[in-house]
Backbone as a chain_set.jsonl record, in Angstrom:
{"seq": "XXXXXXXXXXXXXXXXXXXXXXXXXXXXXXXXXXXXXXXXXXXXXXXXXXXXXXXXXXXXXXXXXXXXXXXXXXXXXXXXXXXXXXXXXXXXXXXXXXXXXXXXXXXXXXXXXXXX", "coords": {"N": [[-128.675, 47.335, 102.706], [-129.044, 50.253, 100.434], [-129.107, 53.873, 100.726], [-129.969, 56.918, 99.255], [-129.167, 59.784, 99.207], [-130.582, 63.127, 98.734], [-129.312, 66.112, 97.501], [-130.005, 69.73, 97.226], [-129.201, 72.686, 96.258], [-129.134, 76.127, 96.529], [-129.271, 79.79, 95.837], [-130.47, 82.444, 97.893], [-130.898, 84.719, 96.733], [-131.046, 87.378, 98.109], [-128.79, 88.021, 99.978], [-125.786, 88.622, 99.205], [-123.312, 86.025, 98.238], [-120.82, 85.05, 99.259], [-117.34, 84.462, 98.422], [-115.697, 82.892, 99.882], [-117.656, 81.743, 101.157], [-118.852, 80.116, 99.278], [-117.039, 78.421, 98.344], [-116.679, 76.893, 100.571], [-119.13, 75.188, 100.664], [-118.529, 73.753, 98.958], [-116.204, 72.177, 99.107], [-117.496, 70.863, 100.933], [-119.295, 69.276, 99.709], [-117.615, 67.506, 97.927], [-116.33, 65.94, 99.741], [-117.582, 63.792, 99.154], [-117.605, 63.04, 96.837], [-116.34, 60.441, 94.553], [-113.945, 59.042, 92.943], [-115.477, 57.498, 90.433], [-117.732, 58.999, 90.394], [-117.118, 61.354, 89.001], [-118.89, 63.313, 88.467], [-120.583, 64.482, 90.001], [-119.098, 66.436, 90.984], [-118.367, 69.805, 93.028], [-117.452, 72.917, 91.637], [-116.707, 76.239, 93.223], [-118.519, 77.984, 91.805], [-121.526, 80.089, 91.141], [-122.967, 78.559, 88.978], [-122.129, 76.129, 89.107], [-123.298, 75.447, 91.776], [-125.746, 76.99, 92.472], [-128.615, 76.187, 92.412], [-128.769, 73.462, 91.705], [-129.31, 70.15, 92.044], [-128.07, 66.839, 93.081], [-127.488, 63.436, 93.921], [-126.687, 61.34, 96.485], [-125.143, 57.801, 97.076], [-125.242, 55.814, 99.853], [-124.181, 53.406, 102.68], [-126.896, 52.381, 104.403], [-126.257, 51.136, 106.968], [-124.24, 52.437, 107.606], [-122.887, 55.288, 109.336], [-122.287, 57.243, 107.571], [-124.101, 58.853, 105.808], [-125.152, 60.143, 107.799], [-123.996, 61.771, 109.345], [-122.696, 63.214, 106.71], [-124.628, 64.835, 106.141], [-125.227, 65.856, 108.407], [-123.268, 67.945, 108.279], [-123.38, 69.595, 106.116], [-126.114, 70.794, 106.871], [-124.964, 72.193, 109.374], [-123.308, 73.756, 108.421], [-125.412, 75.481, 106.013], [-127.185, 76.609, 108.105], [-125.266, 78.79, 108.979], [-124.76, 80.047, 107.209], [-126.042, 83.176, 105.551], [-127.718, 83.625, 102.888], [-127.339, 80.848, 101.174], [-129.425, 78.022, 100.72], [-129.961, 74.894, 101.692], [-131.773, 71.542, 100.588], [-132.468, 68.901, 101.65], [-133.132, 65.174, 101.308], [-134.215, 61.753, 101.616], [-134.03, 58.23, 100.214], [-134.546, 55.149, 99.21], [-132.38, 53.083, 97.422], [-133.571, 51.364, 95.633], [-135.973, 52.46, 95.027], [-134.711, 54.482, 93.822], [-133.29, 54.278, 91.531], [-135.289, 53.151, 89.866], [-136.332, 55.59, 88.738], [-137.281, 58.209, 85.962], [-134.086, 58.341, 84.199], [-134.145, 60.804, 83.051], [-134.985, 63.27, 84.294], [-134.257, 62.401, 87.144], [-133.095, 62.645, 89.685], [-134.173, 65.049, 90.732], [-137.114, 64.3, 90.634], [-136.642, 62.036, 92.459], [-136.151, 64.141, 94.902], [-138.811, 64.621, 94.719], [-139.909, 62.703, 95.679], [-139.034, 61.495, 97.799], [-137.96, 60.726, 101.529], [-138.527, 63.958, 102.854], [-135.819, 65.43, 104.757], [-134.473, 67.894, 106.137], [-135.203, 71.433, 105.383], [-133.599, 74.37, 104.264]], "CA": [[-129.502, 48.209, 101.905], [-128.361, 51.551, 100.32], [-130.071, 54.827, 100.385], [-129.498, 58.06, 98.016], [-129.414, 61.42, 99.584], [-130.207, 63.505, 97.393], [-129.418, 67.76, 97.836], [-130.5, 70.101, 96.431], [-128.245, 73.681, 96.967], [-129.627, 77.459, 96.223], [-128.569, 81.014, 96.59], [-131.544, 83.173, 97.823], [-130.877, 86.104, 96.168], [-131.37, 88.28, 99.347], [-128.311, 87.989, 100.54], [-124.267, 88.406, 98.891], [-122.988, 85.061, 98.473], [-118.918, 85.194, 99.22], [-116.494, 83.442, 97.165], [-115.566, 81.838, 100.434], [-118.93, 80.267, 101.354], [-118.772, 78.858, 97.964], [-115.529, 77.273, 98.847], [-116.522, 76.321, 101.709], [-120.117, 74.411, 100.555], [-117.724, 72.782, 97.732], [-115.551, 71.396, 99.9], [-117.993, 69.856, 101.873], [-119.994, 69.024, 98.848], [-117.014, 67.344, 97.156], [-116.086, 65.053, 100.273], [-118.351, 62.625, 98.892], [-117.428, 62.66, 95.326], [-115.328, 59.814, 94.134], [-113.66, 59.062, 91.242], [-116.958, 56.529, 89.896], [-119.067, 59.818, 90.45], [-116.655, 62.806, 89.345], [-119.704, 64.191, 87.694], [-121.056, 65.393, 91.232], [-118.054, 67.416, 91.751], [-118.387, 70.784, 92.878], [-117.089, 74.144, 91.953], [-116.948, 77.818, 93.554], [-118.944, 79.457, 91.15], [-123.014, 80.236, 90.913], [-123.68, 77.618, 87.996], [-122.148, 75.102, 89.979], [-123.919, 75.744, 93.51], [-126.742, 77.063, 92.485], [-130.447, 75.442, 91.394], [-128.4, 71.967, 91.397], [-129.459, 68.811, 92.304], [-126.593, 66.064, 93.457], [-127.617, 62.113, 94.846], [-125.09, 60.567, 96.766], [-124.986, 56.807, 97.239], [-125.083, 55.385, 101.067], [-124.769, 51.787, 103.201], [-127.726, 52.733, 105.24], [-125.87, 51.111, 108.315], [-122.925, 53.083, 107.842], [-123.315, 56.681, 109.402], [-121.267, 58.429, 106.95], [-124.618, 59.919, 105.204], [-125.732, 61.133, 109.101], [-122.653, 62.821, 109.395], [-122.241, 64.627, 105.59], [-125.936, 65.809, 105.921], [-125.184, 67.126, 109.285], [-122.14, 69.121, 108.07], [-124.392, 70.641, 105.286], [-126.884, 71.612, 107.981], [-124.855, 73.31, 110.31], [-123.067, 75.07, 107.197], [-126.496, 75.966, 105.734], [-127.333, 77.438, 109.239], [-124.729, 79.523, 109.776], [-124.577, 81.326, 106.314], [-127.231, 83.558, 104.868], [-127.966, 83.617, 101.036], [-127.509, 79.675, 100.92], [-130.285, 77.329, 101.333], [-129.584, 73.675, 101.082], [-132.982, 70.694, 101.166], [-131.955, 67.359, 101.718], [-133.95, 64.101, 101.448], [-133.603, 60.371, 101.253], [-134.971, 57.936, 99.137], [-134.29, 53.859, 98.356], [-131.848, 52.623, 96.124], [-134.28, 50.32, 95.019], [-136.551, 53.328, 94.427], [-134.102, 55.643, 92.671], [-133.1, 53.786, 89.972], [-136.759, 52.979, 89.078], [-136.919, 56.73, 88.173], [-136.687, 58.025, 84.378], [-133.123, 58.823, 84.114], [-133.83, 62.636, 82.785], [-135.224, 63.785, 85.739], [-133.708, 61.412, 88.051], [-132.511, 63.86, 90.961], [-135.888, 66.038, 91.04], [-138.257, 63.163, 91.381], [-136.504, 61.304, 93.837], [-136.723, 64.291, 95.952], [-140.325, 65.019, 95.116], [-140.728, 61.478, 96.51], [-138.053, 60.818, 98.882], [-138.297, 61.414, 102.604], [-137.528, 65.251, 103.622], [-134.287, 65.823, 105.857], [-134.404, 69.065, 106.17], [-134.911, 72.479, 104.658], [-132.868, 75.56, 105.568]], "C": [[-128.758, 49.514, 101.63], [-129.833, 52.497, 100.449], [-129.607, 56.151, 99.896], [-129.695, 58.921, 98.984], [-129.375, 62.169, 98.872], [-130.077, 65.12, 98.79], [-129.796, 68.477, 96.884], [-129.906, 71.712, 97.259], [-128.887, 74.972, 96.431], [-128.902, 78.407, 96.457], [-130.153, 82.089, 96.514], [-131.665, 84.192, 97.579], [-130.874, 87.408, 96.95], [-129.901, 88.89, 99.819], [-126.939, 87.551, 99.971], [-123.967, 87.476, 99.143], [-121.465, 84.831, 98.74], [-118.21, 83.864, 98.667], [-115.841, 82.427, 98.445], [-116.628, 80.715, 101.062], [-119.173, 79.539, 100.329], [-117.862, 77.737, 98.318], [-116.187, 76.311, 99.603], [-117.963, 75.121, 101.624], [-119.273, 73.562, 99.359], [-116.871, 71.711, 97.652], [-116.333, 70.233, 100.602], [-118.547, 68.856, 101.131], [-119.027, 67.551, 98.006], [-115.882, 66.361, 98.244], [-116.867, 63.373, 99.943], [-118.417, 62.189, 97.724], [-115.86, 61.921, 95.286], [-115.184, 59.807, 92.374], [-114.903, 58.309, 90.303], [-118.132, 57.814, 89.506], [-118.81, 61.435, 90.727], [-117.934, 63.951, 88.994], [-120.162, 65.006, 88.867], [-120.171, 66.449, 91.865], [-118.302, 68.716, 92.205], [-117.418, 71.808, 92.708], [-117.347, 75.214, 92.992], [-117.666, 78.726, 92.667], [-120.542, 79.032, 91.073], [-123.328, 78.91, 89.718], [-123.249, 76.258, 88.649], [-122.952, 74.446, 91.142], [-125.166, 76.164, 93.473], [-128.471, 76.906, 91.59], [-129.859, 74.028, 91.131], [-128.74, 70.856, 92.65], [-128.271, 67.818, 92.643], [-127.71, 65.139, 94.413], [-126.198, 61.496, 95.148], [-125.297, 59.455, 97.476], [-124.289, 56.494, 98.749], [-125.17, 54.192, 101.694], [-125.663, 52.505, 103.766], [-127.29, 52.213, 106.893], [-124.631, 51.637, 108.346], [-123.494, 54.903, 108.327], [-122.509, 57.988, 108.538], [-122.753, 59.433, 106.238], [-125.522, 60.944, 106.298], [-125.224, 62.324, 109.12], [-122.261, 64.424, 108.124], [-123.873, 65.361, 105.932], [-126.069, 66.596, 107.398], [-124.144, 68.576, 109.273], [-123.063, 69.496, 107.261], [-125.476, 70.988, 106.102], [-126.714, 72.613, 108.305], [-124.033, 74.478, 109.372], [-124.49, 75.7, 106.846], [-127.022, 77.202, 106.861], [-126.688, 78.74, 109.806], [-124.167, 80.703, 108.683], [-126.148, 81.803, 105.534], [-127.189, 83.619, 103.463], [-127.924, 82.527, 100.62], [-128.615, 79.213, 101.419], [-130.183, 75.866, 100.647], [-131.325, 72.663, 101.31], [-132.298, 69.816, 100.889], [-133.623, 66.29, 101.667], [-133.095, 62.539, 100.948], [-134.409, 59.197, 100.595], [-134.07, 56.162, 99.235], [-133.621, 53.782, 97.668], [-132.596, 52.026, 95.275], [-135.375, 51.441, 94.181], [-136.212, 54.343, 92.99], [-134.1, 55.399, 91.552], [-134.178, 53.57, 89.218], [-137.178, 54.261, 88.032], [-136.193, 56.736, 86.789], [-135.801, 58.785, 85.206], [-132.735, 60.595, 83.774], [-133.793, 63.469, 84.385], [-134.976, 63.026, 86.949], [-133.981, 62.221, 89.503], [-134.137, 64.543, 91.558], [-136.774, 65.178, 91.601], [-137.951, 62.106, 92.274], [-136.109, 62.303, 95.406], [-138.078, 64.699, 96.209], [-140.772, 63.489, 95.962], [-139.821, 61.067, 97.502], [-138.806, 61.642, 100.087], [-137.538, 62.321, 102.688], [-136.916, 64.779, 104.871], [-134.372, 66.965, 106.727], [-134.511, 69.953, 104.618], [-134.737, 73.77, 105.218], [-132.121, 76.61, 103.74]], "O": [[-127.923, 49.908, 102.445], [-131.018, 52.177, 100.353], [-128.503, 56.404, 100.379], [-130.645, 58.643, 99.715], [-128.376, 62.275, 98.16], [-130.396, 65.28, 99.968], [-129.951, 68.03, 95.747], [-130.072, 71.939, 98.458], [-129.383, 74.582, 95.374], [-127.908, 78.253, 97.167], [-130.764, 82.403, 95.493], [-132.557, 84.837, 98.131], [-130.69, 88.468, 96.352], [-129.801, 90.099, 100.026], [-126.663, 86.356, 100.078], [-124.079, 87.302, 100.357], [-121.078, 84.046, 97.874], [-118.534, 82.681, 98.572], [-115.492, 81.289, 98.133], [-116.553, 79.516, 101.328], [-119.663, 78.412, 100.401], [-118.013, 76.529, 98.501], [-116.253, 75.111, 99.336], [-117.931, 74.199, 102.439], [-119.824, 72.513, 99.024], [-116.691, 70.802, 96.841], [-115.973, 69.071, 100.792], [-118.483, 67.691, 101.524], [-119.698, 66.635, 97.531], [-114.781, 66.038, 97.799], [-116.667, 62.253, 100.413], [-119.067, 61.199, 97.389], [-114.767, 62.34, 95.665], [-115.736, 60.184, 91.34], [-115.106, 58.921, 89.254], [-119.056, 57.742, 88.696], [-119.283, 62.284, 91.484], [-117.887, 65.159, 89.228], [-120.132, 66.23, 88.738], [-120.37, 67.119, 92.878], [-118.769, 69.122, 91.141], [-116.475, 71.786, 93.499], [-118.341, 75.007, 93.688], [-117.536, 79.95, 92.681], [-120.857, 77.847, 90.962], [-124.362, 78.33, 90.05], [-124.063, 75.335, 88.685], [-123.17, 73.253, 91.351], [-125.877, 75.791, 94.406], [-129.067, 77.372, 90.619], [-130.475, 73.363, 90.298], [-128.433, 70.869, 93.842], [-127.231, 68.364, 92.277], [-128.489, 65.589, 95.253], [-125.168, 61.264, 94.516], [-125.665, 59.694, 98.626], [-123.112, 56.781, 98.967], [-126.228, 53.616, 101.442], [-125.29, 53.678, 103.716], [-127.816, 52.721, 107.882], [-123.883, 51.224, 109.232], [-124.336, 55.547, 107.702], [-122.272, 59.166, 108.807], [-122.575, 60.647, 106.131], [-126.21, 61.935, 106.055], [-125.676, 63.462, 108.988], [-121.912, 65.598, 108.247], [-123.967, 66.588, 105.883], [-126.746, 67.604, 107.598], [-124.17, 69.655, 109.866], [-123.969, 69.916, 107.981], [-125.798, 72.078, 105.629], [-127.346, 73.65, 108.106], [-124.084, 75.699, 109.522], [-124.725, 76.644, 107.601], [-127.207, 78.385, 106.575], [-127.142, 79.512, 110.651], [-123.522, 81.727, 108.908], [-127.049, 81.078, 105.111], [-126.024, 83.677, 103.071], [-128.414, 82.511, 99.491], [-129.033, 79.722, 102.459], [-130.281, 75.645, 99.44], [-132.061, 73.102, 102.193], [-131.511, 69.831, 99.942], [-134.781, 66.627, 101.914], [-132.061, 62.272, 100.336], [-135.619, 59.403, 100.502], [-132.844, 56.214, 99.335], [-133.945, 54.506, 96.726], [-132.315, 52.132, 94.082], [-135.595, 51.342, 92.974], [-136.771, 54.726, 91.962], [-134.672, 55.989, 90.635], [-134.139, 53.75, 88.001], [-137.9, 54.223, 87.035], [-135.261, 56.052, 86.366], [-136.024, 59.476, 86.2], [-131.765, 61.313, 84.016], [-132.973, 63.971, 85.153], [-135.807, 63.216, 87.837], [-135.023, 62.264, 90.158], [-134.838, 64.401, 92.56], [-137.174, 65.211, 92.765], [-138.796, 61.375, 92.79], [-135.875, 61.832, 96.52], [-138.562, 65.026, 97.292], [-141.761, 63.312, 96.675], [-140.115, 60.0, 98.04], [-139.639, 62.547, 100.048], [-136.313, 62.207, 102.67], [-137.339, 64.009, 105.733], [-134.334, 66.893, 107.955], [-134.216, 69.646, 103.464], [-135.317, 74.273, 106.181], [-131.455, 77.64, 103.849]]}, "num_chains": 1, "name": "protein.A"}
C-alpha cells in the first residue's frame, strides 16, 4: 500500500525568518524530491516556503516517510517563525481528489501528524 504525506510549510510572521533556516527546511524538504516529482522542489526564498502545500509519495512499510516527517518536526521545533502541519492520507484516497485542489483537501481529510 502507499500513503501521501502531505505538508504544509508557513512563516508566522512573528518572528525573522533567516536565509539559513530557509536553507535548511529546503534541504530537508528537497530530500524527497526526485526527478518524476521535480515540481516539489524547494527553494530559499518566502514564495517557495511559505503558504505551500507539497504530497510526497510513500511504501507504507518502508519507514522512510517516519523518518522525513520526523526531521521536519524536530526542525520545526527548534526554529521560531516556521510552522510546518503534516498529515497522511491513502493513495487510493488522494488521487480520488479533484486535481485543482488536490494538496488542501487531502489534508482537510487526511490523518493529522502533527502541528508545530
Amino acid at each position: 500500500m502507499f500513503k501521501r504525506a502531505i505538508i504544509f510549510t508557513s512563516f508566522n510572521g512573528f518572528e525573522k525568518v533567516s536565509r539559513t533556516e530557509k536553507r535548511r527546511l529546503a534541504k530537508i524538504i528537497n530530500t524527497r524530491v526526485s526527478i518524476i516529482d521535480e515540481y516539489l522542489r524547494a527553494k530559499d526564498t518566502n514564495a517557495s516556503l511559505d503558504g505551500q502545500y507539497r504530497a510526497f509519495l510513500f511504501n507504507d512499510e518502508s519507514p522512510a516517510m517516519t523518518e522525513f516527517l520526523a526531521k521536519l518536526k524536530a526542525f520545526a521545533e527548534s526554529c521560531t517563525g516556521i510552522s510546518i502541519d503534516a498529515w497522511e492520507i491513502e493513495e487510493s484516497e488522494y488521487v480520488r481528489l479533484p486535481v485543482e485542489r488536490r494538496d488542501f483537501l487531502a489534508a482537510a481529510n487526511g490523518k493529522e501528524i502533527f502541528k508545530i
